[in-house]
C-alpha positions in Angstrom: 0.3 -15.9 -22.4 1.6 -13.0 -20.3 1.3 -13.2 -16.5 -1.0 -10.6 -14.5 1.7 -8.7 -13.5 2.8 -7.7 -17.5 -0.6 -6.9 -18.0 -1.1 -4.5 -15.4 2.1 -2.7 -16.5 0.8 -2.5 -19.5 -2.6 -1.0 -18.6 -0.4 1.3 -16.2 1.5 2.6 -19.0 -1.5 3.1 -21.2 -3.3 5.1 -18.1 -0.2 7.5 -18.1 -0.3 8.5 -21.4 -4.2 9.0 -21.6 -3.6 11.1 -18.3 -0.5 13.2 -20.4 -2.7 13.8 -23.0 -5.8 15.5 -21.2 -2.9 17.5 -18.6 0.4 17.9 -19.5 3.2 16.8 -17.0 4.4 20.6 -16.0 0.4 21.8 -15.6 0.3 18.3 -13.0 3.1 18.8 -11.5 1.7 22.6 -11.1 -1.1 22.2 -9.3 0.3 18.8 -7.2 2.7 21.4 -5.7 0.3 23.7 -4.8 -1.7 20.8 -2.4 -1.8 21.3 1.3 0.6 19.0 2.5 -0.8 15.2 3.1 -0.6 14.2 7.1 2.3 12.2 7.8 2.6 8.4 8.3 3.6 7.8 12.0 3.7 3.7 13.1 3.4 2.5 16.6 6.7 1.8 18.0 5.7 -1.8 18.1 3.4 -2.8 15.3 0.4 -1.2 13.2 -2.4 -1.8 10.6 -2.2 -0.7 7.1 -6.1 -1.1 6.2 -7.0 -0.9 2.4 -9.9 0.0 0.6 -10.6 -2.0 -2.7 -13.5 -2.5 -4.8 -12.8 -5.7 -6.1 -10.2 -8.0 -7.0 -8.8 -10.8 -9.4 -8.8 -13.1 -6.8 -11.6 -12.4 -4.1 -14.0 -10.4 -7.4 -16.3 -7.6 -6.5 -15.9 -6.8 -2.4 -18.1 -3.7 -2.9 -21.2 -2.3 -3.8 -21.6 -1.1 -7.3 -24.0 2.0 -8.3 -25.7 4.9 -5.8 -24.3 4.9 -2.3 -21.2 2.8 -3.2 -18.4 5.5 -3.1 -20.3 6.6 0.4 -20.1 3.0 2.0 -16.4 3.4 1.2 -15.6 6.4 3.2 -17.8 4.9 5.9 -15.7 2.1 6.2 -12.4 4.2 5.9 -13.7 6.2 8.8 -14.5 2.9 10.7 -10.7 1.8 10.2 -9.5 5.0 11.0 -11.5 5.1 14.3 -10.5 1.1 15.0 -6.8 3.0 15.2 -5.1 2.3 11.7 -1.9 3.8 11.1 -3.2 4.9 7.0 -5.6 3.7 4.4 -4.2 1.9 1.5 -6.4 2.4 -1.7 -6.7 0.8 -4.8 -6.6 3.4 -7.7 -5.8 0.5 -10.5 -9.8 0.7 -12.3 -10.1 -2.7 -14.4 -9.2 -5.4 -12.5 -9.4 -3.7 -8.8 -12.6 -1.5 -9.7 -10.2 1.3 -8.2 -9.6 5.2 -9.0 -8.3 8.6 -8.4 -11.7 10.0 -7.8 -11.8 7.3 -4.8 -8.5 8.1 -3.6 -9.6 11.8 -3.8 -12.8 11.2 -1.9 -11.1 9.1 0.5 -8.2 11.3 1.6 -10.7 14.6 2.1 -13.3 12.1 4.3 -10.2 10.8 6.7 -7.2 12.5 8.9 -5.0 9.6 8.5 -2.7 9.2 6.2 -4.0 7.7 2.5 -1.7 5.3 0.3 -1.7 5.3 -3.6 -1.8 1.5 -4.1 -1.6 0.8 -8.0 0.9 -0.4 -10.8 2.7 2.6 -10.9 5.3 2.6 -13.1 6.0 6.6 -14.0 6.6 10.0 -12.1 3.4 11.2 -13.6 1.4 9.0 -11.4 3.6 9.9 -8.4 2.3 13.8 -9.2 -1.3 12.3 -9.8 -1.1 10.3 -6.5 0.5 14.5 -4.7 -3.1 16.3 -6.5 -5.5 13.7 -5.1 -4.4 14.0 -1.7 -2.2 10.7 -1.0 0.9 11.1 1.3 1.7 7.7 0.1 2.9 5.4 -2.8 3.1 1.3 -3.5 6.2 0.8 -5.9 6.4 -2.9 -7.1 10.5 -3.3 -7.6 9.5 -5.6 -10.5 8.3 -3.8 -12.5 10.7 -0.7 -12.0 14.1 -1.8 -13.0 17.8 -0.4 -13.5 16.8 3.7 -12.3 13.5 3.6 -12.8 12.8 2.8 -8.8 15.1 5.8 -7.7 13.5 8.4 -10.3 9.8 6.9 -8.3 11.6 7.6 -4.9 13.1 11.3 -6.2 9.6 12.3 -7.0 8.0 10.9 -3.9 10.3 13.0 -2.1 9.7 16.1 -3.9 5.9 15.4 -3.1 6.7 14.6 0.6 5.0 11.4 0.6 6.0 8.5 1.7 6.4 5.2 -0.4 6.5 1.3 0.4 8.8 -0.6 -1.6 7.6 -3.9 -2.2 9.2 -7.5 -2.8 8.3 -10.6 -3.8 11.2 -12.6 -3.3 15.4 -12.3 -2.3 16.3 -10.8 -5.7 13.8 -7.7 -5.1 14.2 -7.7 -1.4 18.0 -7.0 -2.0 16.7 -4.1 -4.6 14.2 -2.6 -2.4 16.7 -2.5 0.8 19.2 -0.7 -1.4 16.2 2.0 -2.9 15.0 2.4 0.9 18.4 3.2 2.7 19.3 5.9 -0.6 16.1 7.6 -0.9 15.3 10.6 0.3 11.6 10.0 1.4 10.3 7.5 4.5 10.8 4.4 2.5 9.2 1.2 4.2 10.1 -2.3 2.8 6.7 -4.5 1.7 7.0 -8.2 1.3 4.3 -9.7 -0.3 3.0 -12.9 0.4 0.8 -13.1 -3.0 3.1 -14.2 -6.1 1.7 -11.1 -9.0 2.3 -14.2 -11.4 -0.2 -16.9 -10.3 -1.8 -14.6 -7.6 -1.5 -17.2 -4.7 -0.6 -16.2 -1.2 1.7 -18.0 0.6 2.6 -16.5 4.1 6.1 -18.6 4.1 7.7 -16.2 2.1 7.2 -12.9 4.3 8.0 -15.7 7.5 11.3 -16.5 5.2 12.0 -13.0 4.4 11.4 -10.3 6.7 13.9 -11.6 9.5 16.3 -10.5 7.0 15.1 -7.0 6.2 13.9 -6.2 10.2 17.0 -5.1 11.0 17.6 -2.5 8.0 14.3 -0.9 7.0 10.5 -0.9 8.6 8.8 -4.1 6.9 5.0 -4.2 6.1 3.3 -8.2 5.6 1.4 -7.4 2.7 -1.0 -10.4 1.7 -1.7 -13.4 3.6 -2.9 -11.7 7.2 -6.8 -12.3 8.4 -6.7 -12.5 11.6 -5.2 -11.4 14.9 -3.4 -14.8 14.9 -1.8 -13.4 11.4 -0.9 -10.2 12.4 0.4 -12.1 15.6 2.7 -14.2 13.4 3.4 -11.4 11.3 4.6 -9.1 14.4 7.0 -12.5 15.5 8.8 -12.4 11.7 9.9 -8.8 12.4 7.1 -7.1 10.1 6.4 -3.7 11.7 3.0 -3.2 10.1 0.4 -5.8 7.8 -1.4 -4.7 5.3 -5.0 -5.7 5.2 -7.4 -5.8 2.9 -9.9 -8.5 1.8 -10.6 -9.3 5.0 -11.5 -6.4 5.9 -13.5 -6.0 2.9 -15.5 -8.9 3.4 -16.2 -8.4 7.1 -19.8 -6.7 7.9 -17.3 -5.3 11.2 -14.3 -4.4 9.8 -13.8 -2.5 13.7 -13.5 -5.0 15.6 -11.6 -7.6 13.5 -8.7 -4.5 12.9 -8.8 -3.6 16.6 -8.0 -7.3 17.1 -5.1 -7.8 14.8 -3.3 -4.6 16.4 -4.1 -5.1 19.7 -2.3 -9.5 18.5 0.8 -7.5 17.0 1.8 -5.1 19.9 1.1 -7.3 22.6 3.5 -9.9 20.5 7.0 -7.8 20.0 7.3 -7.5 23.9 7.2 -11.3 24.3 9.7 -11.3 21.1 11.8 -9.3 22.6 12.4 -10.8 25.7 13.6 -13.8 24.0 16.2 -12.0 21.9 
């Protein structure tokens, strides 16, 4: 049996070719270019909140409302993140097992200032294009499932789309991989470390604890998985992370405002303390 993470290349790569076959690549990448430019990511010196929209999930199921008035609770919520101060909004466009899509990514970045990530299985330039013509200024590239050139060809065409893209890693193998791709490439390249193994689907905060003191000093790192709480983002912020990203929590919480002011408000007042004991 294949693990999750096969499977959702596999969709991905299915997705790309339906996509080719209704617009051709040069007609995409047409019309991408001819998008107002997305707003830029800018972080808080100290430490910020990457809060994610997702319909469901494999792990947590269905964390929205189906039917009428779904797609308008989302951007409702966006704009309650946005106001709570996050730095973007991370949305899931994958559609079967995250209930995600491009016409929510679309909807999302038109209802909201701040910048909008593309968080998905990507695994061609097409989708870096698709991700440009729906409004994104942001990309999620999983180092797995992008080997040999594959990542760098993802980070040439973020670039030529001005958007930004976190790399993400799962363990010392890809963390090596994405440190290389985020010093060469051309585009803001942030470092993701996530906590949640793509194989089992587990979290397990140890391994951004084990790893991000590593990266810290070479690229921007982002907790991904595994952060609830301000105590989280608190212990995230002590690791060296620069940014969590946050999403069933928020999802599930009827005041998604207040628990997000509350985990950045935990991460800034923790690097000064960090500091000071360096």
């Amino acid at each position: 049996m294949r693990d999750f993470l096969s499977l959702m290349a596999e969709a991905s790569r299915a997705r790309v070719a339906d996509a080719r076959a209704r617009l051709g690549e040069g007609q995409l990448i047409r019309r991408a270019s001819l998008r107002p430019l997305p707003p830029p990511l800018r972080l808080h010196p100290r430490f910020d909140v990457i809060a994610e929209i997702k319909p469901a999930s494999p792990s947590a199921g269905r964390l929205a409302p189906t039917g009428p008035g779904g797609g308008d609770a989302l951007i409702t919520r966006a704009r309650r993140y946005a106001h709570a101060g996050a730095a973007a909004i991370s949305v899931l466009t994958e559609p079967s097992a995250f209930g995600g899509s491009l016409i929510l990514l679309e909807g999302l970045a038109l209802a909201t200032t701040i910048p909008v990530l593309r968080k998905d299985f990507l695994v061609d330039p097409y989708q870096v294009a698709e991700a440009r013509d729906r409004g994104a200024a942001g990309i999620l590239l999983i180092v797995r499932l992008l080997p040999g050139e594959a990542l760098a060809e993802m980070l040439d065409a973020a670039f030529h789309f001005s958007l930004f893209a976190l790399v993400e890693a799962s363990d010392e193998a890809d963390l090596e991989r994405a440190l290389d791709a985020a010093r060469a490439a051309a585009c803001p390249a942030l470092v993701g470390i996530n906590a949640r193994d793509l194989q089992t689907l587990e979290v397990d905060p140890a391994r951004w604890e084990r790893l991000a003191p590593r990266a810290a000093e070479h690229a921007v790192v982002v907790a991904e998985s595994g952060v609830a709480t301000a105590e989280g983002a608190a212990r995230a912020a002590t690791c060296g992370c620069r940014a969590v990203l946050a999403g069933t929590a928020l999802m599930r919480d009827a005041n998604p405002s207040a628990r997000l002011a509350a985990m950045i408000e935990a991460g800034r007042e923790t690097i000064p303390a960090r500091e000071a004991q360096a």
